[in-house]
N, C-alpha and C positions, 0 to 999 in steps of 0.2 A: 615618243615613238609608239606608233599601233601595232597591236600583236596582230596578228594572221596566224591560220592554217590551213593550207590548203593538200586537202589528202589526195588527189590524184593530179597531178603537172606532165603533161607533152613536152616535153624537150629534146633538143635535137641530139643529145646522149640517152634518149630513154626516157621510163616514166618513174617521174621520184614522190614521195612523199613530202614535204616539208612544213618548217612552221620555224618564225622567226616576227622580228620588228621592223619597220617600217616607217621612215622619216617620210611627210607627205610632201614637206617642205623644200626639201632637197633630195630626196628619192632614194635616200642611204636605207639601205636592206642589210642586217644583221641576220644570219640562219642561223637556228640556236638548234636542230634539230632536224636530220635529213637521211631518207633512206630513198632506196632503189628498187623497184619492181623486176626479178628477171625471172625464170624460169623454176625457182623452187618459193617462189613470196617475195616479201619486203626483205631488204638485208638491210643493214643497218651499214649507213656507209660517215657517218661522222666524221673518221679519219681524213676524209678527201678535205675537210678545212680547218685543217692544220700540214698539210703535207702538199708542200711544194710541186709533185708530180701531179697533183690534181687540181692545179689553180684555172688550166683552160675547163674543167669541166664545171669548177665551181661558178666560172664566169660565165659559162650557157647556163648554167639554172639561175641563178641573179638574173640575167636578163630576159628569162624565160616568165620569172617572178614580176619583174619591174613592168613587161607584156599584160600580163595578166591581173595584176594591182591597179592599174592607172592606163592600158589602155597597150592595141597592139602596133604601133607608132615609137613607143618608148625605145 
């Protein structure tokens, strides 16, 4: 897996921070570290992947990643 980080991401929940691994082969995204841009800086939002109330938001940034990794078709 290839490590990334990409420090500023457009996603349709906001602008996040992230950095994780990345299968080229299969297109499996791993996020080992992710924050949020709102109105006082980055917050640190980790919690959202591990915590079930936040799997539709974990799955716009994955796909936002997977857009932006390999192309915006993905």
């Amino acid at each position: 897996m290839d490590a990334f980080s990409i420090s500023r991401l457009d996603t349709d929940i906001g602008t996040v921070r992230v950095e994780g691994r990345f299968n080229p082969v299969d297109g499996h995204i791993d996020i080992d570290d992710l924050a949020h841009l709102d109105s006082n800086g980055w917050t640190d939002v980790n919690h959202w992947l591990t915590e079930q109330a936040y799997e539709h938001k974990v799955a716009t940034i994955v796909h936002a990643i997977r857009g932006y990794l390999i192309g915006s078709d993905a």
